[in-house]
C-alpha positions as a printed Julia matrix, in Angstrom:
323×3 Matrix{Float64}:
 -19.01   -3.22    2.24
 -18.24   -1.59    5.61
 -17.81    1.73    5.95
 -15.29    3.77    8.38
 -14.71    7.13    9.32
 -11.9     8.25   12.12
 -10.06   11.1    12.87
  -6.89   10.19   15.22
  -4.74   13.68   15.36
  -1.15   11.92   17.2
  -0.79   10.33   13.92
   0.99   13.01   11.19
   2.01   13.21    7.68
   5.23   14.01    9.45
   5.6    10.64   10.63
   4.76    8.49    7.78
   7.21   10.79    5.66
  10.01   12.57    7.39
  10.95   15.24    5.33
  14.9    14.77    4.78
  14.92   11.55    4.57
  11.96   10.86    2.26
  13.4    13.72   -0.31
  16.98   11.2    -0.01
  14.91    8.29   -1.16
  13.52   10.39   -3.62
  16.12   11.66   -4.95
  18.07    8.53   -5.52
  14.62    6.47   -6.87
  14.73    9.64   -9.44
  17.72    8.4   -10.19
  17.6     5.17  -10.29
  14.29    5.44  -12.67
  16.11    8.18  -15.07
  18.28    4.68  -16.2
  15.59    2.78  -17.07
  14.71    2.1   -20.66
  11.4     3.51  -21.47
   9.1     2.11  -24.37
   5.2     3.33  -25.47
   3.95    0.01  -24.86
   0.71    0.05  -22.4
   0.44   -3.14  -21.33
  -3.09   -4.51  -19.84
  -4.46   -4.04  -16.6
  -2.55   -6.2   -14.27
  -5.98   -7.83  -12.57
  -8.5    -8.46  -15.56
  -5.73   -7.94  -18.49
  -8.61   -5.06  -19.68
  -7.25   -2.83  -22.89
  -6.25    0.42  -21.03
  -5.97    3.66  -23.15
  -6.53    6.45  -20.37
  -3.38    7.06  -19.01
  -3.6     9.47  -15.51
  -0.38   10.65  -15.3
   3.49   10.47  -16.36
   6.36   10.66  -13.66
  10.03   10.69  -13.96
   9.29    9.19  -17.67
   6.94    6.51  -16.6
   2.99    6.3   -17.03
   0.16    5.68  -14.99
  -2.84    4.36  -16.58
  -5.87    3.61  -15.59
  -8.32    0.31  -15.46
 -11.71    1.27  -17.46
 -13.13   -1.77  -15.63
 -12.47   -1.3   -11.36
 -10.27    2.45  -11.7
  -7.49    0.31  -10.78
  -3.75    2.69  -11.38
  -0.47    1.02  -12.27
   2.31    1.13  -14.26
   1.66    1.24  -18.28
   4.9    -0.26  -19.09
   5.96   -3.91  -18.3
   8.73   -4.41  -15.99
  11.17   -7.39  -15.84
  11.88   -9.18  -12.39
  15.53   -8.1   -12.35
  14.74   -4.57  -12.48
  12.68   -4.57   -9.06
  15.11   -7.02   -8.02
  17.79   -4.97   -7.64
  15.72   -1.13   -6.92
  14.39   -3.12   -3.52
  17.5    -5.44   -2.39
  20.89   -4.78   -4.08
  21.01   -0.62   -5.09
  21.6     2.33   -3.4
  18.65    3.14   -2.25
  17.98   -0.4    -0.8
  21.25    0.36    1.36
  19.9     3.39    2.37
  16.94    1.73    3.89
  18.52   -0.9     4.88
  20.79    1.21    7.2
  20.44    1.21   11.2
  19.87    4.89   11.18
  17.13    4.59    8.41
  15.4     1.93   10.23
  15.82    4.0    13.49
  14.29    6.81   12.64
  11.25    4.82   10.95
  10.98    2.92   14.14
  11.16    6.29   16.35
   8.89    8.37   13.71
   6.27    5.07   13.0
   5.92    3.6    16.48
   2.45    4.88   17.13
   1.11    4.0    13.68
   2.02    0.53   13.98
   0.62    0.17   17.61
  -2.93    1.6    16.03
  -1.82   -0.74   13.14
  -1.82   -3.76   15.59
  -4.83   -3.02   17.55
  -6.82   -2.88   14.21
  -5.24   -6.04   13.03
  -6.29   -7.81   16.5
 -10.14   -6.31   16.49
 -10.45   -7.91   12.76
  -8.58  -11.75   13.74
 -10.47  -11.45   17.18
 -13.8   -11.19   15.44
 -13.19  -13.66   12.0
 -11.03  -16.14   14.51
 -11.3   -15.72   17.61
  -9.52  -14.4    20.48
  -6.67  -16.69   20.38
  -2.74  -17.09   19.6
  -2.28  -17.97   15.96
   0.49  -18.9    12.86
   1.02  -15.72   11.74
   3.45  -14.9     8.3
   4.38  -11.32    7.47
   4.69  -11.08    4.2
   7.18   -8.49    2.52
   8.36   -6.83    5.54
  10.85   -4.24    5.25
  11.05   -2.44    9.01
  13.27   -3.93   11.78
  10.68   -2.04   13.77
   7.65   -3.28   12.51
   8.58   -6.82   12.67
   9.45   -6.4    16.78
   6.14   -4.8    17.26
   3.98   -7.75   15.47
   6.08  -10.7    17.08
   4.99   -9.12   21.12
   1.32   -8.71   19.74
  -1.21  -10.6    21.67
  -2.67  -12.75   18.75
   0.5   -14.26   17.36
   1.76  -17.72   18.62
   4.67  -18.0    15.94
   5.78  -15.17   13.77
   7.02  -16.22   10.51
   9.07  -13.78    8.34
   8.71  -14.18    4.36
   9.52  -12.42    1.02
  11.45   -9.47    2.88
  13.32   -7.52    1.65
  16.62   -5.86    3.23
  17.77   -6.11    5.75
  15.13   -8.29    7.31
  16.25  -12.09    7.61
  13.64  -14.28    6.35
  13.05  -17.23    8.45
  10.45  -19.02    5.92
  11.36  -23.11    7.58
   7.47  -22.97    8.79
   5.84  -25.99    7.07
   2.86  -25.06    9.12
   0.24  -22.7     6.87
  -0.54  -20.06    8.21
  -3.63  -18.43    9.98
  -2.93  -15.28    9.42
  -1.26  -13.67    6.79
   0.23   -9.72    6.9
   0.46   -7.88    3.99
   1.45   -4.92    4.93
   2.11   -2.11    1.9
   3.39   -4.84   -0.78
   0.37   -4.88   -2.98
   1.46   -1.56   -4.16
   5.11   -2.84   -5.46
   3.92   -6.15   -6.95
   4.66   -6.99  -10.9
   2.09   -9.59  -11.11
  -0.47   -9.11   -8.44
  -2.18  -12.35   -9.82
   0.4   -14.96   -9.92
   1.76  -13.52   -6.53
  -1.38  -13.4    -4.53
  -2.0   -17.08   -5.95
   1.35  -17.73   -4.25
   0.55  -16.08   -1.1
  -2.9   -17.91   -0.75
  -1.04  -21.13   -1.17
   0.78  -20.02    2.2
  -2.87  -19.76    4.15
  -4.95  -22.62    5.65
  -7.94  -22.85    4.75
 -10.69  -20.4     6.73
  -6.88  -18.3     7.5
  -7.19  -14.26    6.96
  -5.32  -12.46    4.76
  -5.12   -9.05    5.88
  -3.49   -6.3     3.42
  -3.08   -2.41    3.55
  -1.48   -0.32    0.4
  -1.92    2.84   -1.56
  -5.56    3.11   -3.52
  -5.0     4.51   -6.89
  -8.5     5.82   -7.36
  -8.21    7.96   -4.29
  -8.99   11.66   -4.17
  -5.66   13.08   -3.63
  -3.95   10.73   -6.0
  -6.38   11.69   -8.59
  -6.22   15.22   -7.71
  -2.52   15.74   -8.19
  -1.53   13.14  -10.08
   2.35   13.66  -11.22
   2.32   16.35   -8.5
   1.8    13.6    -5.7
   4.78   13.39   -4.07
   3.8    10.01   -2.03
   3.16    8.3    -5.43
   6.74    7.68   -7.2
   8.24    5.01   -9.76
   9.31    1.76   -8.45
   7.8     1.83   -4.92
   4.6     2.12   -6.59
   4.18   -0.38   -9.7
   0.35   -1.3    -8.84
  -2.34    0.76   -7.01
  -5.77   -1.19   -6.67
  -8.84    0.23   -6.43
 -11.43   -1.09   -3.69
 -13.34   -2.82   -7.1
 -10.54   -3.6    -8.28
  -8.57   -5.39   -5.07
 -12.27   -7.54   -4.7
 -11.34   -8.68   -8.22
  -8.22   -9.44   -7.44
  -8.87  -11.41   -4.58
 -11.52  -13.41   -5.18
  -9.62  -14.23   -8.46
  -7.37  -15.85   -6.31
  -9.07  -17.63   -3.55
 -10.42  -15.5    -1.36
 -13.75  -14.17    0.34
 -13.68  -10.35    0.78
 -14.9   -10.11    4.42
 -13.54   -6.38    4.54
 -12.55   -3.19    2.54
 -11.66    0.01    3.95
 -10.03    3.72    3.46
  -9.63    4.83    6.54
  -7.15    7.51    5.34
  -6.88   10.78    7.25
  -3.75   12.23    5.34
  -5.67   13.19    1.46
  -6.77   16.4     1.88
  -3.33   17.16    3.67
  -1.35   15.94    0.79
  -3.44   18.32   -1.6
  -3.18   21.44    1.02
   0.34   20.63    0.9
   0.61   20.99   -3.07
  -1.92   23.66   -3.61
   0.37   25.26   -5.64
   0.88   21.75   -8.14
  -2.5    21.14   -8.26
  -3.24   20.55  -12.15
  -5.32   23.76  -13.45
  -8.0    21.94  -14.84
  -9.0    20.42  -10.91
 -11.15   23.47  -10.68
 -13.13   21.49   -7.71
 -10.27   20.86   -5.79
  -8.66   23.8    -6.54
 -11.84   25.61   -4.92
 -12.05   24.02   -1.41
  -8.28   24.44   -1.02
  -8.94   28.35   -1.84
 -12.48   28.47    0.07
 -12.29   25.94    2.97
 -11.46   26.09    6.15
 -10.29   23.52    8.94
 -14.12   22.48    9.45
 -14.55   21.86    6.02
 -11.46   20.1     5.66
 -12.16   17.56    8.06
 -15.01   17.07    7.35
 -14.17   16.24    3.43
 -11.69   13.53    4.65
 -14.39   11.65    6.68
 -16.6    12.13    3.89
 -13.91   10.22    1.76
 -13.69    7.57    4.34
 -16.84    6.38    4.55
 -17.41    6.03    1.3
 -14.12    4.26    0.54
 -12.01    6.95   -1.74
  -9.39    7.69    0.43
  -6.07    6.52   -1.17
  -5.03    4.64    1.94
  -6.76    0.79    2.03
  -7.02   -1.94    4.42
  -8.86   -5.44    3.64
  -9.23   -8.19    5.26
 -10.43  -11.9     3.5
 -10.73  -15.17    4.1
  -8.77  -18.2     2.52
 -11.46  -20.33    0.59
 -11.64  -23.88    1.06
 -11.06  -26.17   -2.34
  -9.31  -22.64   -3.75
């Protein structure tokens, strides 16, 4: 499995997660969440359907548990399609980020992340492909921004839009499967990761890439601060896959893992930014935050990159044929 370490210091915290209006969404998901009916069912792990009985942590009166087979993190309690039906498209916060000034300021505040975003995605079809203009289908898209950005990059012939949610327009007449397929942080809000991805391989040619990013539930700051994370919320995040776990998942469903990554550079961050919430019993963690300096720091995070448990993930795999 490849492994990755980079530092890039224009990209901030700051940008993925602007602080006023990231505590708006907040708030109203809080909301939003409070209203759902809660029961003490834990259902099985939403990849291998493995008993789970280690739950990680509970958050605005929904658990976490955790795969004993791959680490995987998601939801304990079963959700019904209507409910994540309307929390993405039809409720308030779905207006919210459906709104021209929302999706201005991502645009403004993401704009270098998705050019890096782009020239990653380009190295990884350049080398499985070919340098070449291809069918490419972003799947799930939610950023006016974002979908500008991918339709002017140098690899993509046609750019079809699929499975959006507000207020992209999906334009899904393509008959043509696709070579590439984006997946761009929708793992993490998927109900049933298997059924779906069997859908979405359906929508790739044969010998096509898949390429995916999302959150990794198994990484160290998610598992440091647990409830306390404040990037890790009920219903944006139903299903975190571990790198094991996401393998599993994919070849389940078609696909040769060519790639899996966690390039993240924002972990130790997030826990320097909730020192104070870290859980007592993290006497580790609680320790470098106290002891460690900038050095140190830094070099943690690369440590957690190359060895794939940073909570950010990036994959890419190939459609099998016969699959």
């Amino acid at each position: 499995m490849i492994r990755y370490e980079y530092m890039d210091e224009s990209i901030r915290e700051q940008d993925i997660h602007p602080d006023t209006v990231f505590e708006q969404e907040q708030v109203i998901a809080r909301a939003l969440v409070s209203k759902l009916e809660k029961t003490g069912k834990i259902a099985n792990c939403p990849i291998c359907n493995s008993q789970r009985n280690e739950l990680l942590f509970k958050k605005w009166g929904l658990t976490y548990a955790i795969c004993p087979q791959t680490w995987s993190v998601a939801l304990s309690m079963p959700l019904e399609p209507d409910v994540l039906s309307e929390y993405f498209k039809t409720s308030d916060l779905a207006k919210l980020r459906a709104s021209r000034a929302y999706q201005d300021q991502v645009t403004h505040n993401r704009k270098e992340l998705w050019a890096h975003q782009i020239e990653w995605m380009a190295a990884r079809i350049c080398r499985y492909l070919g340098n070449d203009r291809y069918q490419v289908v972003d799947w799930g898209g939610k950023f006016i921004g974002w979908e500008a950005m991918l339709s002017n990059a140098g690899f993509v012939a046609t750019l079809s839009v699929e499975a959006a949610l507000p207020p992209i327009i999906n334009n899904a007449e393509q008959n043509e499967l696709a070579d590439v397929l984006c997946l761009i942080d929708v793992l993490q809000r998927m109900r049933e990761p298997v059924a779906e991805m069997q859908t979405i391989a359906e929508r790739i040619k044969p010998g096509g890439l898949l390429i995916a990013t999302c959150r990794s539930g198994p990484g160290f700051d998610i598992l440091t601060l647990r409830e306390a994370s404040e990037s890790i919320f009920p219903l944006d995040h139903i299903f975190l896959p571990s790198p094991q776990g996401l393998a599993k998942l994919l070849h389940k469903t078609g696909f040769e893992v060519l790639e899996i990554t966690t390039p993240g550079q924002f972990d130790m961050q997030y826990i320097r930014n909730s020192r104070h919430a870290i859980p007592h019993d993290q006497y580790f963690q609680r320790y470098l935050i106290e002891q460690g300096d900038e050095p140190l720091f830094e070099r943690i995070q690369a440590f957690l990159q190359r060895n794939n448990l940073s909570s950010h993930l990036r994959c890419v795999a190939k459609r099998l044929e016969g699959r």
